[in-house]
N, C-alpha and C positions, 0 to 999 in steps of 0.2 A: 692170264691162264689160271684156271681154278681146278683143281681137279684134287683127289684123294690120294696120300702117298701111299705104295703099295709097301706093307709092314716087313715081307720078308725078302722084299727083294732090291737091294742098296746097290748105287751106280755103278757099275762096272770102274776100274780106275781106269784114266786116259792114259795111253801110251806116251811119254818123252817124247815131246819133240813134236807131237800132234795140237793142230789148231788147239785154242782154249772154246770153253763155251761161250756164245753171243755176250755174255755180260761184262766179256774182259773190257768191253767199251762200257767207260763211263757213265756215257751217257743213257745206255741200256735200264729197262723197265723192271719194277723188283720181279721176283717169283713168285705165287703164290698156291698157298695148298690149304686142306683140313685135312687135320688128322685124327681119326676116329680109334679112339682105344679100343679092344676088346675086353679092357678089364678096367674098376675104377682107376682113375689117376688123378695125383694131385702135384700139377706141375710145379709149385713152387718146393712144396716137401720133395720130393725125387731129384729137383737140382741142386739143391742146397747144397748138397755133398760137392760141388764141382768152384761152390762161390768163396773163396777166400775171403773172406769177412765182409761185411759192409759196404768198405770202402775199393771193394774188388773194381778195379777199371774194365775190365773185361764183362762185367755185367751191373744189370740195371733192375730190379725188382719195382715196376711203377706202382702208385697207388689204386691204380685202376685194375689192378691184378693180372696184370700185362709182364711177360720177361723179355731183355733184351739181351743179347750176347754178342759179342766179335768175338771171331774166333778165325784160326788160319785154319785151311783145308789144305789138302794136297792139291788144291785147282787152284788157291791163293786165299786172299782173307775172305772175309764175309762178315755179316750181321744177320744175328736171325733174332724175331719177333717172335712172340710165342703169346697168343692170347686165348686161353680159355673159354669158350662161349659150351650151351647148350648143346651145339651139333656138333662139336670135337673142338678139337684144340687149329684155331687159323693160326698160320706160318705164313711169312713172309719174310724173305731174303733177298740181299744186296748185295754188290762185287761181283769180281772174278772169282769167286768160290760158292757163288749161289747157289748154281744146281747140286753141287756137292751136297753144299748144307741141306739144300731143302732134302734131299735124297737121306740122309742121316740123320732127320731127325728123329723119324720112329725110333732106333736104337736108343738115339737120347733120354726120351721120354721112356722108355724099358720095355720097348714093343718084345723084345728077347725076352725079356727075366719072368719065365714062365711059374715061378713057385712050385713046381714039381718036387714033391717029397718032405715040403716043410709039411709040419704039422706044428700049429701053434700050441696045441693043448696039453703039449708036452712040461708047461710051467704056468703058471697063473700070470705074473706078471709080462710073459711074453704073448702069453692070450691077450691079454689085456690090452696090451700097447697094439697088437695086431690091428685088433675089433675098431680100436681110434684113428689106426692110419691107416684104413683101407686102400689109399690114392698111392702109397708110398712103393714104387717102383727101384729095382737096383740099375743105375741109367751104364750105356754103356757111348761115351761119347765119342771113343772111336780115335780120339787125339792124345799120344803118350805124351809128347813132349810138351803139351799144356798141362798134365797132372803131374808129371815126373818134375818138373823144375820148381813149383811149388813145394812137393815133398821133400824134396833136395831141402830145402830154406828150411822146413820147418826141423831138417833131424838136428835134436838133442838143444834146442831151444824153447824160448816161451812162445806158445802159439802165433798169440800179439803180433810180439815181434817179429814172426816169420811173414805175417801177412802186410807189416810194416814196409819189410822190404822185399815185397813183392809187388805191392801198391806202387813204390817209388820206380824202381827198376823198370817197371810196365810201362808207366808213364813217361821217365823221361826217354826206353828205348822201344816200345811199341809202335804204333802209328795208330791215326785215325778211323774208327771204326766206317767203312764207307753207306751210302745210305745217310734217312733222317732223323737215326737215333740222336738218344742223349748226348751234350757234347761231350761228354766227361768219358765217354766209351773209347775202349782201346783196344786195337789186336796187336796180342801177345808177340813177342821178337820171335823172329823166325831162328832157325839151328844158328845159319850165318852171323843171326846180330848179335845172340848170345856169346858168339867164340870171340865178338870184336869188343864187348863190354870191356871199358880200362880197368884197370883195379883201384883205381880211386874211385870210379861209380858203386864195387863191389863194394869196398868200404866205408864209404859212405851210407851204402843203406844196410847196414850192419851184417856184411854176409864177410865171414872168416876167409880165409885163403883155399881151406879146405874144401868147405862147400859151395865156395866158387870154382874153385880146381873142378868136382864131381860135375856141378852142370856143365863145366867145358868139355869134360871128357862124353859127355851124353850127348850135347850137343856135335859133338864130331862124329857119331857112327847115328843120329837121330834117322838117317833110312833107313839103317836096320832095326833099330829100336821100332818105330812105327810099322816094321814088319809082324812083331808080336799080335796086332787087333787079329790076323786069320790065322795062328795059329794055338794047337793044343796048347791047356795052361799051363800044364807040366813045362813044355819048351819055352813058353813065353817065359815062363819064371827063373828059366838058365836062362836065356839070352839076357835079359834085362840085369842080371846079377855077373855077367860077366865085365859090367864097366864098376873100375874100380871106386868106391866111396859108395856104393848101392849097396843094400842089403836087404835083407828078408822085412825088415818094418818097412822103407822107403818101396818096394817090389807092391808089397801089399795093399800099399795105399793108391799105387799104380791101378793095380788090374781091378782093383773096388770100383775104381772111378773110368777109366779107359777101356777099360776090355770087358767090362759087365758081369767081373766073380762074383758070382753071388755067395761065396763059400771063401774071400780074403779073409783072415785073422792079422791084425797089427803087432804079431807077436816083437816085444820090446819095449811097446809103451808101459807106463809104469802107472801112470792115469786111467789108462783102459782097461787094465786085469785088475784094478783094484776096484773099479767101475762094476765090470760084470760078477764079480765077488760078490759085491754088496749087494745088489739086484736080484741075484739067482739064489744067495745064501745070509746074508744079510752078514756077511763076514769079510774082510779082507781076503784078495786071493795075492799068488802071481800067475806069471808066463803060463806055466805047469797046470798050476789050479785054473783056470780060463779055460786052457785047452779041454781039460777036463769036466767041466761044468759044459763046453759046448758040445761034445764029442755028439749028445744025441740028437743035434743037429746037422750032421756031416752032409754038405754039400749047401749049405745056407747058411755056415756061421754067419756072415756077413749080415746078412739079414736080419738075423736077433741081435747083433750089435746095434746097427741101426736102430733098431725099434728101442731098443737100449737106450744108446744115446739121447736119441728124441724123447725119452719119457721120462727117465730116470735121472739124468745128468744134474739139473738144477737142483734137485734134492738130496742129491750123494752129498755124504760128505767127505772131508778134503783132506787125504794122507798122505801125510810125508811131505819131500822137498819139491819145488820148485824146479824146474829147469831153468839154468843157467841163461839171464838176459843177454840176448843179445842189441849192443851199443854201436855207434856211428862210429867208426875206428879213424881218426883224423892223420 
């Protein structure tokens, strides 16, 4: 089956308790689609945001300029392929969550993130970084609790380390990405595995009681949570902050990545407001100064971060402390 995925219009969810799609058998044929952007895209810049480092189990960046991903659907797991050619981007997906996937992957790729109302010309350096990442889409993948439990790891730690034991945790409680991806592919623990992880796997891959406590407590209302992708942001962003250990930085990095804001701010980080400081003003900022410096972008902060990050990062320099390492707790 080849055919074009239709950009605005994503599968209906199945009713509880109704057949699965033909793929829930194993032995079932992949999916296959192109997907034709309306606007440049450049599939590797646009997911990036969603890959936890390198050594992310959940994805695969080949050298052939190929992506692969496992990811859990609301239909079940899946793998999806993602290969750039000339005539759009080829799709192809495997498991009980294929049709899903194949169905979402427009959004993935930022079929939504219309840029409505940015104007880059509002700073040089944000022009700038624009003009070079033409492809750079804000992707909306539609799965909270694969962005939310990452974020979870990463608060008030060193990066690294949050992706250290993300890596671990994936691996030893995910499962096999299905399909002929890489073997090193993995879909992520579903709500239930997360609430059964021991605390000696917690600790072991360096996550505190705390922010094991936060993804358990997420993990326990994870249908409501994953309720947030249809609705308004406003509501999305009380629901999601009424599980306790969440807050407006962890929220943030949710709806960046899952629900497609194109207007999240990380307010919190201490790296990021000193980030856009320096960029926008060649000066230290905070919280306060960030918001301020972005105001004349309201409804795309997100966006100038982005291009931020991507252009500026490697050449900031580096103030103040460190975040506190997180270690293997024995």
């Amino acid at each position: 089956m080849s055919h074009t995925v239709p950009v605005a219009d994503p599968a209906e969810p199945r009713t509880p308790g109704a057949p699965g799609p033909p793929d829930d058998d194993p032995a079932a044929p992949p999916l296959t689609s192109v997907y034709r952007p309306a606007a440049p895209l450049d599939v590797r810049l646009t997911l990036r945001t969603l890959r936890r480092g390198g050594g992310d189990p959940a994805w695969s960046f080949a050298p052939d300029g190929g992506v692969w991903q496992a990811t859990r659907t609301t239909d079940g797991p899946a793998t999806r392929h993602l290969r750039p050619r000339a005539d759009g981007v080829h799709v192809t997906t495997w498991g009980p969550g294929a049709e899903r996937a194949l169905a979402e992957t427009p959004d993935l790729l930022g079929a939504r993130d219309s840029g409505d109302g940015f104007d880059s010309r509002l700073h040089r350096v944000v022009h700038d970084a624009h003009r070079r990442l033409p492809g750079l889409r804000i992707t909306r993948s539609g799965n909270v609790l694969e962005a939310l439990v990452p974020a979870i790891l990463e608060q008030k730690v060193v990066g690294l380390d949050a992706q250290a034991s993300w890596r671990r945790l994936v691996r030893q409680h995910g499962s096999p990405a299905p399909g002929p991806g890489p073997s090193t592919l993995r879909v992520p623990p579903d709500a239930a595995t997360w609430l059964a992880v021991p605390v000696w796997d917690w600790r072991r891959a360096g996550v505190d009681e705390q922010r094991a406590g936060t993804v358990q407590r997420a993990a326990a209302v994870a249908p409501r949570l994953q309720e947030t992708v249809g609705l308004p942001t406003a509501e999305a962003y009380r629901r999601l902050l009424t599980v306790r250990g969440i807050g407006p930085w962890t929220v943030a990095e949710v709806s960046s990545r899952a629900l497609g804001d194109a207007d999240a701010v990380s307010v919190g980080d201490f790296h990021l407001a000193h980030l856009v400081g320096w960029a926008l003003t060649g000066r230290r900022t905070d919280d306060a100064g960030m918001l301020e410096l972005l105001a004349p972008w309201a409804g795309q902060r997100h966006r100038v971060i982005r291009l931020i990050e991507l252009t500026q990062a490697s050449s900031a320099p580096r103030f103040g402390h460190r975040a506190a390492r997180a270690r293997p707790m024995r």
